[in-house]
N, C-alpha and C positions, 0 to 999 in steps of 0.2 A: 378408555385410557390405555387397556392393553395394544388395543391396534393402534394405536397412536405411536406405543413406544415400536411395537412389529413393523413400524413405517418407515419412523427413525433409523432405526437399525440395519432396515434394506437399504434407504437411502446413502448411510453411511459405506456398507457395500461396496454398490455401483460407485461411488467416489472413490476409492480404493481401486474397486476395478479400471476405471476412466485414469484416474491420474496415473496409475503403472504404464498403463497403455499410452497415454503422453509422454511421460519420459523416453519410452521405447522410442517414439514416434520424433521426439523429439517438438511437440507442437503443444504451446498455454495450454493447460491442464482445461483454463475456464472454457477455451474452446470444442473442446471435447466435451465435456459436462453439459453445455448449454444444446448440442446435437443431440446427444444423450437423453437429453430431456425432453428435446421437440418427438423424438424416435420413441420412446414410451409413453408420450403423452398421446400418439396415435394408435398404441397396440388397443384394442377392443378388450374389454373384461377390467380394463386397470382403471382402478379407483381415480376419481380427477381429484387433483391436489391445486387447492387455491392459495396463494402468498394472502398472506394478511401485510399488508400496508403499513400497521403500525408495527408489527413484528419486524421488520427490518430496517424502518426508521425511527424508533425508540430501542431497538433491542439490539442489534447486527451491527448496525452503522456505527454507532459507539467507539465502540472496540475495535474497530478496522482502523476508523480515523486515528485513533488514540497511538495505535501499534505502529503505524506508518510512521504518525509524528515522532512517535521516540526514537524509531530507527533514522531517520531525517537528521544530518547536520543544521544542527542552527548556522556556523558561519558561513558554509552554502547556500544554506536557503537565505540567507540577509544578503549575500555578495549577489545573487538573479535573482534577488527581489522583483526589479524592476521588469525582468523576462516575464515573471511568474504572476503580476499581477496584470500584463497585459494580457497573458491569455488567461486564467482566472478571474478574472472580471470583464476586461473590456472584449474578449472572444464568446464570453458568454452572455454579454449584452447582447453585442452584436449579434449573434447567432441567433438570439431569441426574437428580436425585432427585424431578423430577414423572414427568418425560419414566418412571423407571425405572419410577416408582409404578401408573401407567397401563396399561405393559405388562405388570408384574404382575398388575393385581388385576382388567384389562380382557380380556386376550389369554392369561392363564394363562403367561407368561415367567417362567422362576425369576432370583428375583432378583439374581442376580450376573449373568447373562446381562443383564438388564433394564437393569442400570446400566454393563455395555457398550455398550448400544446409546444410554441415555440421553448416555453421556458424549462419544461417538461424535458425534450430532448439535446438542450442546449450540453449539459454536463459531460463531457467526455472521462471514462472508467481508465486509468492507468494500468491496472494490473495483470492483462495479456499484451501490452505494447512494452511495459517496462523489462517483463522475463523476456520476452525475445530479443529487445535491446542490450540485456546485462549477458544473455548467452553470448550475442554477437560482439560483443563488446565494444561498446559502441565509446566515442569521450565524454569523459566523467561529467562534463557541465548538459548536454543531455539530458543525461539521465535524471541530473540532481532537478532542471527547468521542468521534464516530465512528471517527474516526484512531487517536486512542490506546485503543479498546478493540479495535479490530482487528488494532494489534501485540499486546495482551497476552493474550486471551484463547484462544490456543491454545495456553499455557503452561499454565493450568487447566485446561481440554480435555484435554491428552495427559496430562496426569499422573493426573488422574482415570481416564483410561482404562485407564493403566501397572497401577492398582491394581487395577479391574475386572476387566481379564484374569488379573490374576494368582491373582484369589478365584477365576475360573471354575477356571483353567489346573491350579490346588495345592489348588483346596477349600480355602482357607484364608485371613480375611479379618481384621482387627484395626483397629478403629477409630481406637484412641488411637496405635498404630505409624501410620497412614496420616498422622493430623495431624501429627506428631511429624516425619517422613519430609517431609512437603509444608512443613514449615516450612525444613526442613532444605534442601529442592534449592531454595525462596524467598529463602535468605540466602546460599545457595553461590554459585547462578548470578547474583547481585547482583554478588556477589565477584568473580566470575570474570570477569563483562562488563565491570566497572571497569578489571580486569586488562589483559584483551587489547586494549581502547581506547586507556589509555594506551600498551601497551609496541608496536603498529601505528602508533602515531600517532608516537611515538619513531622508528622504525625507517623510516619512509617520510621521513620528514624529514633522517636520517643519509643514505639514499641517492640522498636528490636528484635523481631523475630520475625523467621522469614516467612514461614506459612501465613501472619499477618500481616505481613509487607504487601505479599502476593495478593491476598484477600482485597488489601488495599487497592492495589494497582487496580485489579478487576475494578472494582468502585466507583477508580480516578473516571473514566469517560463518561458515566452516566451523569456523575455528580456533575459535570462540568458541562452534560449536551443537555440532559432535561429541563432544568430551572429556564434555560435562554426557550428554549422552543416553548414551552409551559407561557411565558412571555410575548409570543407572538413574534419572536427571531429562527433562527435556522437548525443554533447549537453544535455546527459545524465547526465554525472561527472561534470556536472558544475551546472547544474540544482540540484543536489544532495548536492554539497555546498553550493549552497543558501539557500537551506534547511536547513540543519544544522546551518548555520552560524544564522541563522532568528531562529532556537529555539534553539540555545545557550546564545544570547544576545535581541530576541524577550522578555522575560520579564520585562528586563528592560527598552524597551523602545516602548514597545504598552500600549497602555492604557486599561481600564478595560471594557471599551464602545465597543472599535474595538472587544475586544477579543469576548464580550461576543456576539456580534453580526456576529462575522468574522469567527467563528467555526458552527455557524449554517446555514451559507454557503457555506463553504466548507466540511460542512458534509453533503447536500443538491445535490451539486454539481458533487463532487466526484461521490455519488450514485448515478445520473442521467448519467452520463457517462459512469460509470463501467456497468449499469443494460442493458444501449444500444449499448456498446460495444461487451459483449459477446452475445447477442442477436442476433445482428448482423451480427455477425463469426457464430453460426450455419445455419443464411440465406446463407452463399455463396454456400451450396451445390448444390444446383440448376445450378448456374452458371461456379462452378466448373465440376460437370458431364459432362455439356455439350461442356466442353473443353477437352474432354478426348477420342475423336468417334477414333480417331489415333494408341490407347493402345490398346494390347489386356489384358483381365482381368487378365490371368497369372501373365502377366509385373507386373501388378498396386498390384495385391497380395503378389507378391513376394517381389517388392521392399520396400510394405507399411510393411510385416512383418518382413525384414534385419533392415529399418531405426528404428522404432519402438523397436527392441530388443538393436541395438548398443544404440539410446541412453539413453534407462532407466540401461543396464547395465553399460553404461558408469560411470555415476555417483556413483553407489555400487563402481565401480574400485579406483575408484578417492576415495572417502569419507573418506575409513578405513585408507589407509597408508598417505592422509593431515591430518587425526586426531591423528593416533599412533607414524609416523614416525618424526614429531619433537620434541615429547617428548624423544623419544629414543636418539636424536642426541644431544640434549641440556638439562643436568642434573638441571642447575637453570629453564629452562622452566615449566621438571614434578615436581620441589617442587613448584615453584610457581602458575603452574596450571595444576595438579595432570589431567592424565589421565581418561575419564569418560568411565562408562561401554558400552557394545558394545552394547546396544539397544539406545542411544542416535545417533551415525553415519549411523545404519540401517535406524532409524524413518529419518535422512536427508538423506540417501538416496532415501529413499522411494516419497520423494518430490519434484523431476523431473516434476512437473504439468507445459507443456507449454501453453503460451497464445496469447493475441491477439497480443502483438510486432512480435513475427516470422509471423502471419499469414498478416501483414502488410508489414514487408521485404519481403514478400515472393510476395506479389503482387506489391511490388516499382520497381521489376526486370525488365530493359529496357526489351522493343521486340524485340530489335536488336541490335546488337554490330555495334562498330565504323567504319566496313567494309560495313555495308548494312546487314547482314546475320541476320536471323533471332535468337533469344537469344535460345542457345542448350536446351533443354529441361524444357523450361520457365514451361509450363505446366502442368508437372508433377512434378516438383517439388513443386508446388501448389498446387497438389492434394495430395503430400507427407505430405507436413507443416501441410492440413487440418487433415489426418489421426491422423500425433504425437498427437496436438493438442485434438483432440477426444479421441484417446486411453488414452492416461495421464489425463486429466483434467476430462473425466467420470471415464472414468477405476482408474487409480490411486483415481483419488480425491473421488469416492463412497467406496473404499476401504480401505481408509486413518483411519479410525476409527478405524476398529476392528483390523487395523494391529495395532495401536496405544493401543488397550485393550491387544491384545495379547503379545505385547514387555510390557506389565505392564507398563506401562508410564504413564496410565490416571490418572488425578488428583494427581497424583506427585509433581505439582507444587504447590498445597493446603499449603502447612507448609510455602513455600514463600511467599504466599499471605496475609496469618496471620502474616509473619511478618511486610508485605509488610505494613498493616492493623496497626498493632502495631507503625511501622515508624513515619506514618501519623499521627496517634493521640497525638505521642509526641511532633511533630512538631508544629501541632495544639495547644496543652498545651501552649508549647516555645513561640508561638504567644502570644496567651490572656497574659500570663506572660511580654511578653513583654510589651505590648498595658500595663497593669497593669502598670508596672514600669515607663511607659510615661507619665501616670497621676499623679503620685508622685510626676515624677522632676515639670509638670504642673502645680502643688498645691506650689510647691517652688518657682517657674520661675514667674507666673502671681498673678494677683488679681483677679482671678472667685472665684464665691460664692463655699463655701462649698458646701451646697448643690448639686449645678452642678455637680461638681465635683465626689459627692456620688453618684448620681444619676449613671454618667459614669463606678466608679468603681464596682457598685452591679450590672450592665448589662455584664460587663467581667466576673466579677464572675462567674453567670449564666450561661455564654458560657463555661467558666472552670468547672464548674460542668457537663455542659453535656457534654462538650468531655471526664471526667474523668465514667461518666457512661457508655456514649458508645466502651468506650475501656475497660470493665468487660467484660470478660471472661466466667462470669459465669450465669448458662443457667438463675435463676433468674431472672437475672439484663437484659439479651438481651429480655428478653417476657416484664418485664416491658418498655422498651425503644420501642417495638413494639407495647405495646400499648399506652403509649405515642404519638409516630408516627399516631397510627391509628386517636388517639381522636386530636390530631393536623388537620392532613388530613379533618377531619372533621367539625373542628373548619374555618376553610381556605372557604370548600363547603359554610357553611354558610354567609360567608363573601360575597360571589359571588353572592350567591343568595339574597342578602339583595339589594348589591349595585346594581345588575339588575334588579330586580324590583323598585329601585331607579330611575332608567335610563328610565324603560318604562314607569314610571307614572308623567315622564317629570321633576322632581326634582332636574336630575343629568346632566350636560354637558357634552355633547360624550368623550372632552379633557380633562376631570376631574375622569371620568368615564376609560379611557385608563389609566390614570397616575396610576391611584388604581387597576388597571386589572395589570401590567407590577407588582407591588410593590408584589400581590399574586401568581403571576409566580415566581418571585425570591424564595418568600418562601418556595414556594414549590417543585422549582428545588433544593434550598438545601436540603429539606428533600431526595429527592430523593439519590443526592449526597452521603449525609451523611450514606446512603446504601452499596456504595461502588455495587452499580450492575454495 
């Protein structure tokens, strides 16, 4: 137990030390981490470290999916629905039925094996395509199509897989049962995510307090992915509903305590998993070589460079004719959503980055089928998932930039963001204006002093004045507002430093002393805020 937690805590570390040095670097954290990993998994003396299989698809996958989906707009993800499920379903069919086609008719795989392996690698990882896309800043529909096929598409991935195994595992495979079956956990886990959204969101709000708000939320993704997988579905698409349903109607019924406390937890969270996850997946080299004395290098060359070609070409196949081809077939579709030029379905192509969900199916695979025999080529295809995984996620993902400079796409999304920018302010305005008009009918409705009253209206004011600065345009007015910010910033330092030597010369009570430390964090998280970084 103790070297377990002395394992932990190194691991923890070198994430620390890896993501600093990405930031520096300016390059996905995961891709640093996953090199990191393959490089200690080769030092001599170090302990091999095996992923457990279910440890990251009962325990990890959870709370990733869950975290995304909340941060995810529902009316984006409803408005490229149709984006998001051509390539979350129909790019991961397809990919899985080239990908299997390939290693049958190319490597001699029998086909139900073929389409484990296809199904296995089918799933493409959002999360080093998406940060180099939101540095570069890329347009907001992008991002949003990226996003929403990276929650969904490892719902088709494992179920496809569920089926695969089961034709190797029983020798026994049924078409029209499979669709029948895949319709069937598509409308359950719809059901079910709707379910556990509402009755969490209920239930966080009866008990009113944030540390078991929080407690809850943690909860919310297991309660919502176990029961479905426990059932012989994915647990994905239902966990994906919860999300959404939770920040669709999450505002109006979290409070301002949970939230503000409940986001720096699971941005805490998140990053502690994600940094030791792929961390992780670059240790299993170790463990994988040495599963491999049976191959000759040939084999393992040839088959790493067929699966690795089918399936980054896959996706270019798939991309162009689900972007161009229902425009062509439905004339209200291109007025309504006009065709976009062909460096937008390249850049998605190009974003085939697989992750750790395959490298976890890929190690869930029994040893053995339901006869006693050992599972056909458990092995290498282990050793295949790790290659994709590698090739895509270094290869693609250190690449992903300049193909992104080169399609001219970088900072494209800039005129969005200024509007984006603009939105917000007005909004902002709409508020104070409103809050303004609340105090008017207040001044008619009650008997508070004038005064009071004035006091409350010349403090909206002020706020309306500086959102009405902050939203100029002009270079002026932003260097003033910057130094504004700076001599605030500084005005804040001061405040810190008065009240802490307040504190050490024994004047101040620790709980007096926190209430006033928390009141100059707010302030100064909205300054930050107010940035808009």
């Amino acid at each position: 137990m103790v070297q377990a937690i002395q394992l932990v805590v190194s691991l923890l570390a070198v994430v620390a030390a890896v993501a600093f040095a990405a930031a520096r670097l300016k390059v996905p954290a995961a891709i640093l981490l996953v090199i990191a990993g393959v490089i200690l998994a080769l030092i001599p003396g170090l302990p091999t470290i095996k992923l457990a299989p279910e440890l990251v698809l009962l325990v990890v996958l959870p709370p990733f999916i869950y975290s995304a989906s909340v941060a995810m707009s529902w009316r984006e993800f409803e408005f490229n629905l149709r984006p998001i499920a051509l390539l979350a379903v129909g790019c991961v069919v397809f990919t899985t039925a080239l990908a299997a086609a390939a290693m049958h008719w190319l490597l001699a795989f029998p086909w139900s094996v073929a389409f484990v392996l296809g199904a296995i690698v089918s799933p493409p990882d959002a999360v080093a395509p998406l940060s180099i896309a939101r540095r570069m800043r890329l347009p907001r529909r992008l991002l949003v199509v990226l996003e929403g096929e990276g929650l969904a598409n490892d719902a088709t991935a494992l179920i496809l897989y569920r089926f695969a195994v089961a034709a190797v595992a029983f020798g026994v495979f049924s078409a029209s049962t499979a669709v029948e079956t895949f319709a069937a956990i598509v409308v359950g886990e719809i059901v079910w995510g709707i379910a556990v959204g509402w009755f969490m969101l209920r239930l966080r709000r009866f008990v009113d307090d944030p540390r078991i708000e929080i407690t809850l939320s943690l909860l919310t993704p297991f309660v919502a992915y176990w029961p479905p997988e426990w059932l012989g579905g994915s647990g994905v698409l239902a966990t994906v509903v919860a999300g959404l349903y939770t920040s669709w109607n999450g505002p109006r019924l979290i409070s301002a305590a949970t939230r503000l406390q409940g986001i720096f937890f699971w941005e805490v969270l998140v990053y502690l998993l994600e940094g030791l996850v792929f961390l992780v997946t670059g240790l299993q080299a170790r463990a994988l070589a040495d599963s491999l004395r049976s191959y000759t290098p040939t084999d393992l060359v040839t088959s790493s460079v067929v699966v690795c070609l089918v399936i980054i070409l896959a996706r270019f196949i798939w991309v162009f004719p689900a972007t161009y081809v229902p425009r062509w077939l439905s004339r209200s579709l291109a007025r309504r959503d006009p065709s976009p030029p062909w460096q937008y379905p390249f850049m998605l192509g190009f974003t085939g980055v697989r992750g750790i969900v395959s490298l976890a199916a890929a190690l869930a695979i029994p040893f053995v089928t339901s006869s006693g025999e050992p599972f056909p080529d458990r092995d290498l295809i282990l050793f295949l998932t790790f290659v994709v995984i590698l090739v895509t996620l270094v290869g693609q993902g250190l690449l992903l930039p300049f193909v992104i400079r080169w399609l001219g796409l970088d900072n494209t999304g800039q005129t969005e963001h200024a509007d984006d920018r603009r939105e917000e302010f007005a909004a902002r305005r709409q508020a104070v204006e409103a809050s303004l008009a609340r105090i008017d009918e207040l001044e008619k409705e009650t008997r508070l002093e004038h005064e009071a009253l004035e006091r409350l209206r010349t403090h909206q004011r002020d706020r309306l004045l500086r959102v009405a600065h902050r939203s100029e345009t002009d270079g002026d007015h932003r260097n003033a507002q910057e130094l504004h910010d700076e001599i605030e910033f500084g005005l804040i330092q001061a405040e810190r430093q008065r009240v802490n030597d307040l504190y050490r010369r024994g004047e101040l009570k620790d709980e007096a002393r926190r209430r006033i430390e928390r009141e100059l964090d707010l302030r100064e998280a909205q300054l930050v805020s107010w940035r808009g970084e």
